[in-house]
Structures are given as structure tokens and as C-alpha cells.
C-alpha positions in Angstrom: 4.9 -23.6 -38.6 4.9 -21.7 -35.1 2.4 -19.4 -36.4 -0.1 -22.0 -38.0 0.0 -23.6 -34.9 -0.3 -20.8 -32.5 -3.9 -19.9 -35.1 -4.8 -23.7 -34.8 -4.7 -23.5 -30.6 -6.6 -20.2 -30.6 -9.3 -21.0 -33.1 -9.7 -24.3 -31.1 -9.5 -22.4 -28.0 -11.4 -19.1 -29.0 -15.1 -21.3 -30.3 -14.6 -23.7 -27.2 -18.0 -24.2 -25.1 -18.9 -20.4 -23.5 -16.4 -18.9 -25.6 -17.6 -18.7 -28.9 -18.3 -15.6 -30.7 -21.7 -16.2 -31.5 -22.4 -16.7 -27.6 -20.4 -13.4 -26.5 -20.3 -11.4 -29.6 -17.2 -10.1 -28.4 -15.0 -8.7 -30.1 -16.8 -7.3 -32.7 -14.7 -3.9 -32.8 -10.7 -2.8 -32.2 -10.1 -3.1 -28.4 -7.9 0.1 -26.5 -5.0 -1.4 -24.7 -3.9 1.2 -22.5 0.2 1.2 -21.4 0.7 3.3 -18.5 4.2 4.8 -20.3 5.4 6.7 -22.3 6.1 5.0 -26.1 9.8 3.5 -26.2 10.6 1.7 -23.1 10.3 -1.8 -22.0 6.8 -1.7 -20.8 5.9 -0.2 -24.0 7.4 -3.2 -25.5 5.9 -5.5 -23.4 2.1 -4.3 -24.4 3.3 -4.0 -28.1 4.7 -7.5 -28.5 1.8 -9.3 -26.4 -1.2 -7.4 -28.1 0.4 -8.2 -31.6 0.1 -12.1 -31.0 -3.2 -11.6 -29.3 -4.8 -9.5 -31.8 -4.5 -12.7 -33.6 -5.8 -15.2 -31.2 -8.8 -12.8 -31.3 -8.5 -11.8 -34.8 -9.2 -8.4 -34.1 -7.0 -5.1 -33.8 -5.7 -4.2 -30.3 -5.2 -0.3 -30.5 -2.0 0.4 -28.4 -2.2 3.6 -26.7 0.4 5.2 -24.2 -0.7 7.6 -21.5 2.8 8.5 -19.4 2.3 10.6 -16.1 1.8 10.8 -13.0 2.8 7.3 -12.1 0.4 5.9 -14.0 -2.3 7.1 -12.3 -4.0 8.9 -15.6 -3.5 6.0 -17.5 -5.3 4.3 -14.1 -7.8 6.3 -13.5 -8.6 6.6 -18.0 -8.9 2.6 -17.9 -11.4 2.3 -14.2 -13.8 5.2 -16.4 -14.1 3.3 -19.4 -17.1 1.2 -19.9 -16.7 -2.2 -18.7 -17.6 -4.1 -22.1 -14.1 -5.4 -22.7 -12.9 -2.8 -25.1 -11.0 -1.0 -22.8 -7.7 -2.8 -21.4 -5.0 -1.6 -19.2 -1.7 -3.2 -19.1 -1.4 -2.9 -14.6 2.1 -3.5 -13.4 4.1 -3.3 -10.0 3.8 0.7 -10.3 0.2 0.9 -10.6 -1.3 -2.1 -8.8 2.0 -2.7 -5.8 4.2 0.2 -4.9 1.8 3.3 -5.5 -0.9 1.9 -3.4 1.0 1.3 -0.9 2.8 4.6 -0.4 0.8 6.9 -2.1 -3.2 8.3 -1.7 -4.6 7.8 -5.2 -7.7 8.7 -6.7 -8.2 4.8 -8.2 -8.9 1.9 -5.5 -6.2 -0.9 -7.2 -8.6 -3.7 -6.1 -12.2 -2.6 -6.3 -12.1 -0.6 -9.7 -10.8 -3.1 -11.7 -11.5 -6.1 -13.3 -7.8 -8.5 -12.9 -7.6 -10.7 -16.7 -4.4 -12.5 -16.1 -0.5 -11.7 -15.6 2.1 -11.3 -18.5 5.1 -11.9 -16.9 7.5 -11.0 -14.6 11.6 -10.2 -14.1 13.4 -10.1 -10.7 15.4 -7.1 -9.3 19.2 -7.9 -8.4 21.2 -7.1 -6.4 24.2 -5.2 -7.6 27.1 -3.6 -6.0 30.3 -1.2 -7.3 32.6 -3.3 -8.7 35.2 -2.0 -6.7 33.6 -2.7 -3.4 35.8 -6.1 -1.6 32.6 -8.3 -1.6 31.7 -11.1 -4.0 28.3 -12.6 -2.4 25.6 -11.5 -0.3 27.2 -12.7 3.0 30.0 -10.7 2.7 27.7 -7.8 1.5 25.9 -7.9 4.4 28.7 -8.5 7.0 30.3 -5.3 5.1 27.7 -2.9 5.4 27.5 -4.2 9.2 31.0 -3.5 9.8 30.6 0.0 8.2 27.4 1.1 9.9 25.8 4.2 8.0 29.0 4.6 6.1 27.1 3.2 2.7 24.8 4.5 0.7 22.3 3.1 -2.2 20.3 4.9 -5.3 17.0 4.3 -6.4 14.8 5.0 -9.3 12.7 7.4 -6.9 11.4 7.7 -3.4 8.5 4.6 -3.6 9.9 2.9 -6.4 10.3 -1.0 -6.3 14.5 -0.6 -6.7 13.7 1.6 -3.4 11.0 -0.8 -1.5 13.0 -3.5 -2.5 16.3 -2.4 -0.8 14.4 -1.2 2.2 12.8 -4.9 2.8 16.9 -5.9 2.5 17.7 -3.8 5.2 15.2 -4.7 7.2 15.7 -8.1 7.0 19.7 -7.7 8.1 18.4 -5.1 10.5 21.2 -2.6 9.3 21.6 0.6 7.8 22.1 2.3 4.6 21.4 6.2 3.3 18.6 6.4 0.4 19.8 8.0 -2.6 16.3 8.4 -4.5 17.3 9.6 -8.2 14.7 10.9 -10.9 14.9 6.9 -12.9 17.7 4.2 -12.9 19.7 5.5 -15.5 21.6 8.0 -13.1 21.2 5.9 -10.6 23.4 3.8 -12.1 25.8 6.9 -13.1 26.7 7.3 -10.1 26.8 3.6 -8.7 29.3 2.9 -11.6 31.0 5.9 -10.3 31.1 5.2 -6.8 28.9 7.6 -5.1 27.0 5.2 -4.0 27.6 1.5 -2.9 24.8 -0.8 -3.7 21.2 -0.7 -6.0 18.2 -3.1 -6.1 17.3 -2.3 -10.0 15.2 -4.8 -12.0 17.3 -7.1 -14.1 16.5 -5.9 -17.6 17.6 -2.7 -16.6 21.1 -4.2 -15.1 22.1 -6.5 -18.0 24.2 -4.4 -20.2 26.1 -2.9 -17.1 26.8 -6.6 -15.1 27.7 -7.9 -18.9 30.4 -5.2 -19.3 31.8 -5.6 -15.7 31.0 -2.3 -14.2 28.7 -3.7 -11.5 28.7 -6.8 -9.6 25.6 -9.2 -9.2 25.3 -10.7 -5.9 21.8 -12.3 -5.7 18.1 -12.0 -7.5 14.7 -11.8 -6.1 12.3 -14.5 -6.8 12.0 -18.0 -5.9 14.0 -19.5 -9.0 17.2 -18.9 -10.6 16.8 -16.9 -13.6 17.7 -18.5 -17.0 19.8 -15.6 -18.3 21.5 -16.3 -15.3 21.9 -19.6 -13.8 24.9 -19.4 -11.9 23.5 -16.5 -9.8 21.7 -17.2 -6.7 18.4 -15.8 -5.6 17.9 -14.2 -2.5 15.5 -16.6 -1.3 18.5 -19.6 -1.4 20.9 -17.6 0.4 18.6 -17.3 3.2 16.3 -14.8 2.9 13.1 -17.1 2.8 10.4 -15.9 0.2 12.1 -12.7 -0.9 10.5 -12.4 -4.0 9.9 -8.8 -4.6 9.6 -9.1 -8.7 8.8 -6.1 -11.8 5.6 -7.8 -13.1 3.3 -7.0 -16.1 -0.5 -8.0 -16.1 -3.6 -7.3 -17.9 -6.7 -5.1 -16.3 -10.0 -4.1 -17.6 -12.7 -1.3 -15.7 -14.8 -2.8 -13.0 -17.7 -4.9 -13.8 -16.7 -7.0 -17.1 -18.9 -9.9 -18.2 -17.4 -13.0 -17.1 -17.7 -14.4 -20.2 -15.5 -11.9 -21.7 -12.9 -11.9 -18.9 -12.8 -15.7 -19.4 -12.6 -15.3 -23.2 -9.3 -13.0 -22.9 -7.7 -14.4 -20.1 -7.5 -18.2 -21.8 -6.6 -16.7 -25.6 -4.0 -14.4 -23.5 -2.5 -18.1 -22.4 -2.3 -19.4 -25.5 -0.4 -16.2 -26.5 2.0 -16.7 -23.8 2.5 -20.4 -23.9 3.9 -19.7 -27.4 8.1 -20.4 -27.7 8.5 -16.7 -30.0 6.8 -14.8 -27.6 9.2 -16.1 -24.6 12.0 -15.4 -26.9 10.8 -11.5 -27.3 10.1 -11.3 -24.0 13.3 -12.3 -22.8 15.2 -9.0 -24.4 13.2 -7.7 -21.3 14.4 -10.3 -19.0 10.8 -11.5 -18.5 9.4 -14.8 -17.9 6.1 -15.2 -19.3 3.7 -16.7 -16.5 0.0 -17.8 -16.5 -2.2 -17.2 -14.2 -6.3 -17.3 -14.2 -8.3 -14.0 -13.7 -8.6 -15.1 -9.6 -5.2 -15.8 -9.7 -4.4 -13.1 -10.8 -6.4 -10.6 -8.8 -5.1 -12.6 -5.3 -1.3 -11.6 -6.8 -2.5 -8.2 -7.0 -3.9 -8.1 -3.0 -0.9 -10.0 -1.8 1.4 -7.4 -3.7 -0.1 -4.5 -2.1 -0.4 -6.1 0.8 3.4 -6.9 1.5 4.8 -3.3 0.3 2.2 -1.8 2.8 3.0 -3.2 5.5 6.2 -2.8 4.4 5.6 0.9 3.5 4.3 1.3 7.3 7.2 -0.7 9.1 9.6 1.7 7.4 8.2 4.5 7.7 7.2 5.4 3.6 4.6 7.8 2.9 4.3 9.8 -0.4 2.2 13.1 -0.6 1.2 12.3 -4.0 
């Protein structure tokens, strides 16, 4: 039943007024999806599960190709040189359209060589701690690390990552310090969190489940402005005091410069439908990611604001990549 009535909203929704196919023609052919990863990992996921459902709302094939490296910047820079005709997508998250642009020069402008189709989601980061360190909320987090001035250290996923801009807006905001541990991903920057070399991680909560479900790390707070539902008795950042911190891992869709609005309009309201459906929250959720709609100017002011707030943040503290 969820499936004839996910194809009974999207053939409604797909030959409404301006989006019909005999008025766009579109798509007429199998449309690249380009994941900025390598094949395996959550965001490879992510793309595989959403393109599945939409391939039906559009009833045509999404092509699923990964293109790993460089931060996503080939992946980038292959999706802003495609023709702009709506058969070339790009699955843009925090990495490629937040964090790199805003520490790094790249040969892509985030903003003016793209077209913004709508978000996919988004899961917080959390804050975790050693489970042997004597603190239970943020408070006493932050009146620890105060009380032990330099004497604390936290890992990262890398220098620029969002587990490392994350914790830098954190210190900045309790205007204390901690040393930056940048590792080469989060899994051994959780090795050594678990094993006390360091104190304290910002990691995106997919990423922390297993290891605050088995006890070896202790969740303080999440980013974001709600509580998250896998979750509920933990806090967000934003209710303990730290107003708007919202820093989140998001997923969104992107298409080259210049795309017919029609088109754009077409995907971004079938891409909805897709969301709004109960299985796809369900799959999502093994990611810790809440689905979220937004319209294509929506969408592309999220994109500004993000780059926006981890350059200035970038700046403030200091961060500057050489590539």
C-alpha cells in the first residue's frame, strides 16, 4: 500500500500544471547522480536509497556514480562542467558546499556554479566525552576544561572537517582552550578517545551511535535546534544555552549552473514527495538523518548561510587550508 500510494502522489504531482512531461520533456533519458564518495559509506547510502524512490516518482533510471577524492572537489568540479539540462545531479553536502569553502581555495565557486534543487536531510554532531572523564553534562564539561586550562585535548576527522569547525565554534563560545588532534577520519579518532588520549570529539551522530550505545563514550549535548528522536532525553546544545548552535552534517541535491526552471521545479517537488514518504524516513534513520524539505531558494539561502557562518568562523579562528 505505501508504494501504490507513494506512485499515486507522484503521478498526481509529476503531470500537475508546468510539470508535465509533454511540457518539459524531461526526463526522457537515465539521469547521472553524482556522490562525492567513495561506494560503501553513509553518504553513498544516502544517494542510493533517495535515487531509488525517486527514480520512480520520475519513472526513470538515476545512474548512481561515486567519484571519491580530493574532498569532493572532482566530484564538484565533474557535476559544475556538465551540461545544465538536468541529467547531471550532484548529491552537495556540508563538505562540499560548508566547510571546504570556507577553509580551503577551490577551483568550483559553491554558490555561482551551481544550480541548489532542494535538501535531503540532515543529522546533528554530539558532543561526546571519555567515559571516564568526572563530567555528566555540558556545564560541568565546560567548567572542567576551565579548571584544567590547555590540559585537554580533542580529535577530529581532519584539519577543516565539521567534527573540527564544530568544536572550534564550542571553544569559542566558552572562550577556553583545548589542543586539536586532527586524525586522517573519525574512526581513529575515536580509537584513541575511547582510549583516553584524548578528552572530548564533536563527531556527527551516525558515526557515534554504536560507541554511546555500548558505553564507551559519553553524550553530553547535540547540535541543532531540536532534540533528536533517537535520542530524546539528550539535550541540544542550543537548550543548554548555547543559542542557535546548530552546526548539522546535511545532504542536498545540486545540478551545473543554468538549469531550466521548469526542470529544477519538476525535481525539487517529486524529490518531496520522495521524502515525505514514512519508508524512506525509516532508511534514513540507520544514518541518523532527518529527512527535511526545502524549495530550490530555500535551499540555495541554506547553502550561503552555511558558508557564511564557518567563514567567518574559519577567519575568527584562525583556519586556512592550502588545498
Amino acid at each position: 500500500m505505501k508504494r501504490r500510494t507513494l506512485l499515486q502522489a507522484t503521478s498526481a504531482l509529476v503531470f500537475a500544471p508546468g510539470l508535465s512531461l509533454a511540457q518539459t520533456g524531461y526526463p526522457a533519458k537515465p539521469i547521472r547522480y553524482i556522490v562525492p564518495v567513495a561506494a560503501g559509506g553513509g553518504s553513498d547510502m544516502v544517494g542510493r536509497t533517495v535515487t531509488e524512490r525517486w527514480g520512480v516518482a520520475l519513472k526513470q533510471t538515476f545512474v548512481v556514480e561515486n567519484q571519491g577524492g580530493g574532498g569532493g572537489v572532482i566530484a564538484s568540479q565533474a557535476a559544475a562542467r556538465a551540461a545544465p539540462d538536468g541529467y547531471t545531479l550532484m548529491q552537495g553536502y556540508v563538505a562540499t558546499h560548508g566547510t571546504s569553502p570556507a577553509t580551503r581555495k577551490l577551483p568550483y565557486d559553491p554558490i555561482k556554479d551551481f544550480t541548489a534543487i532542494g535538501m535531503i536531510g540532515g543529522t546533528p554532531n554530539v558532543l561526546v566525552v571519555n567515559a571516564a572523564l568526572p563530567v555528566r553534562t555540558v556545564q560541568e564539561f565546560v567548567a572542567y576544561v576551565k579548571k584544567n586550562p590547555g590540559a585537554l585535548s580533542y580529535g577530529s576527522a581532519g584539519q577543516g572537517s565539521l567534527t573540527h569547525l564544530t568544536m572550534e565554534l564550542f571553544k569559542q563560545q566558552i572562550n577556553s582552550f583545548m589542543v586539536h588532534i586532527p586524525y586522517r577520519g573519525v574512526a581513529p579518532a575515536f580509537t584513541d578517545l575511547i582510549g583516553g588520549q584524548t578528552q572530548a570529539m564533536f563527531p556527527g551522530l551516525a558515526a557515534a551511535v554504536p560507541h554511546i550505545r555500548s558505553g564507551r563514550v559519553r553524550p553530553l549535548a547535540v547540535t541543532g535546534l531540536v532534540r533528536h528522536p533517537q535520542f530524546k532525553d539528550l539535550p541540544t546544545l542550543d537548550e543548554v544555552g548555547f543559542k542557535l548552535f546548530d552546526a548539522q552534517q546535511w545532504y542536498g541535491v545540486v545540478g551545473p549552473a543554468g538549469m531550466p526552471p521548469a526542470i529544477v521545479k519538476q525535481l525539487n517537488e517529486t524529490l518531496a514527495v520522495v521524502l515525505a514518504a514514512p519508508d524512506l524516513r525509516g532508511k534514513l534513520s540507520v544514518e541518523a538523518i532527518e529527512p527535511k524539505v526545502m524549495s530550490p531558494e530555500q535551499f540555495a539561502a541554506f547553502i550561503q548561510a552555511d558558508i557564511a557562518r564557518w567563514t567567518k568562523l574559519a577567519k575568527d579562528r584562525k583556519i586556512e587550508l592550502d588545498s
